[in-house]
C-alpha positions as CSV (number, residue, x, y, z in Angstrom):
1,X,216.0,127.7,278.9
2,X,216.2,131.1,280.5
3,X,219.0,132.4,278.2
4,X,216.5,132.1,275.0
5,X,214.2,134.5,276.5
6,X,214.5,138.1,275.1
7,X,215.7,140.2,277.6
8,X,216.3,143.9,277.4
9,X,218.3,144.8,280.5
10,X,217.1,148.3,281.8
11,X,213.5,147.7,281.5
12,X,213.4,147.1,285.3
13,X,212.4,143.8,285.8
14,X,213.7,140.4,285.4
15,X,213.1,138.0,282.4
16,X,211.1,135.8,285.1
17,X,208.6,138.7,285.6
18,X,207.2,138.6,282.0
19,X,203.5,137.5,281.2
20,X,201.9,136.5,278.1
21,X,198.1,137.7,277.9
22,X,195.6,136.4,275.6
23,X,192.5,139.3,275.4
24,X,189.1,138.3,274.0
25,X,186.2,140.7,273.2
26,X,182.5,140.7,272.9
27,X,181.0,143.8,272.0
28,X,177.6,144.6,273.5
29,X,175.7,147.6,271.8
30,X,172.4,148.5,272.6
31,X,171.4,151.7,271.7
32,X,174.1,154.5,272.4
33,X,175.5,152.5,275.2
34,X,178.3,149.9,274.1
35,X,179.2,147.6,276.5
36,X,182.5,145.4,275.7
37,X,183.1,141.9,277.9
38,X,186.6,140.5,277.9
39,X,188.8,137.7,278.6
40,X,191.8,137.7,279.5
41,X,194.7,135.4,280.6
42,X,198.0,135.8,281.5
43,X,200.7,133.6,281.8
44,X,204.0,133.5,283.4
45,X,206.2,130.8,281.5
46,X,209.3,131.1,284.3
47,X,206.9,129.7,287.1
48,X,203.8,128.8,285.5
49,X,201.1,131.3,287.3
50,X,197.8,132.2,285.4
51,X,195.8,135.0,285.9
52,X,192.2,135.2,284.4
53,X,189.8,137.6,284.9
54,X,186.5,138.0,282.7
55,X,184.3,141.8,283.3
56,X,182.7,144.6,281.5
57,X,183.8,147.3,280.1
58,X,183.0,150.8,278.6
59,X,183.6,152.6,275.3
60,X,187.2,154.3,276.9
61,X,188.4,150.9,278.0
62,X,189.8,151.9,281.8
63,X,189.1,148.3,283.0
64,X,191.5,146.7,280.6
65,X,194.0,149.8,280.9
66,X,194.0,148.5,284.3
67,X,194.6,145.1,284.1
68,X,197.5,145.2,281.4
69,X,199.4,148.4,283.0
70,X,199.4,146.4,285.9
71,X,200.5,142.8,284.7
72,X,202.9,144.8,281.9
73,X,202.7,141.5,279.6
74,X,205.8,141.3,277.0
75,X,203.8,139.8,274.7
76,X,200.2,139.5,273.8
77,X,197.8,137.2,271.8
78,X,194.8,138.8,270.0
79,X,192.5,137.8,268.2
80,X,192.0,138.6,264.4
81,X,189.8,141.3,264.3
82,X,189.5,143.8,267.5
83,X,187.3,147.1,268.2
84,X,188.8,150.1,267.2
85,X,189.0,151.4,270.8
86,X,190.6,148.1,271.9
87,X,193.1,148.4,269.1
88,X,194.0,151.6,269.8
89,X,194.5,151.4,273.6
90,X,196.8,148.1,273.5
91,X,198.7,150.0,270.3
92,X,199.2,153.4,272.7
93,X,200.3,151.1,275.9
94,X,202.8,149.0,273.3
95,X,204.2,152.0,271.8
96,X,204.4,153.9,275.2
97,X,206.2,150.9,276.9
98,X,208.1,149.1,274.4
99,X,208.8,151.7,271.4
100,X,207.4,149.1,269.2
101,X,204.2,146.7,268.6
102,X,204.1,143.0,268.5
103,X,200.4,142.2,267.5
């Protein structure tokens, strides 16, 4: 039911606008090159659409920056243990965005 959905009004869009994204990491290092691959999906409960997208990354993270700035997922599912880097991006963008962390 839509009225269980937590809803803060003010935050400029509309409960049916919220995604839920799973992230998964591989971390690549050879050398003094790292190399990260994710995974990640997003879901829209309201109407059901999934985005996936799988790519490379470097050590500052800028193609998952990307991706979750521009889906702005409510909530997100991660895995146990994450790279530092990771961690520290998706804590910045929670904190930034939602004045508090759901991990």
């Amino acid at each position: 039911m839509i009225d269980d959905i937590d809803f803060e009004p003010g935050e400029g869009s509309s409960p049916s606008a919220k995604y839920l994204m799973a992230i998964y990491e591989t971390l690549k290092v050879s050398g003094d090159d790292e190399k990260v691959s994710f995974g990640i999906v997003a879901v829209q409960p309201s109407t059901g659409d999934i985005i996936y997208d799988e790519f490379e990354d470097g050590r500052f993270r800028s193609e998952l920056e990307t991706r979750i700035l521009h889906l702005q997922p409510s909530e997100f599912l991660l895995p146990p243990i994450l790279s530092k880097p990771t961690e520290k991006l998706i804590s910045f963008i929670c904190e930034r965005r939602y004045d508090k962390l759901f991990l």
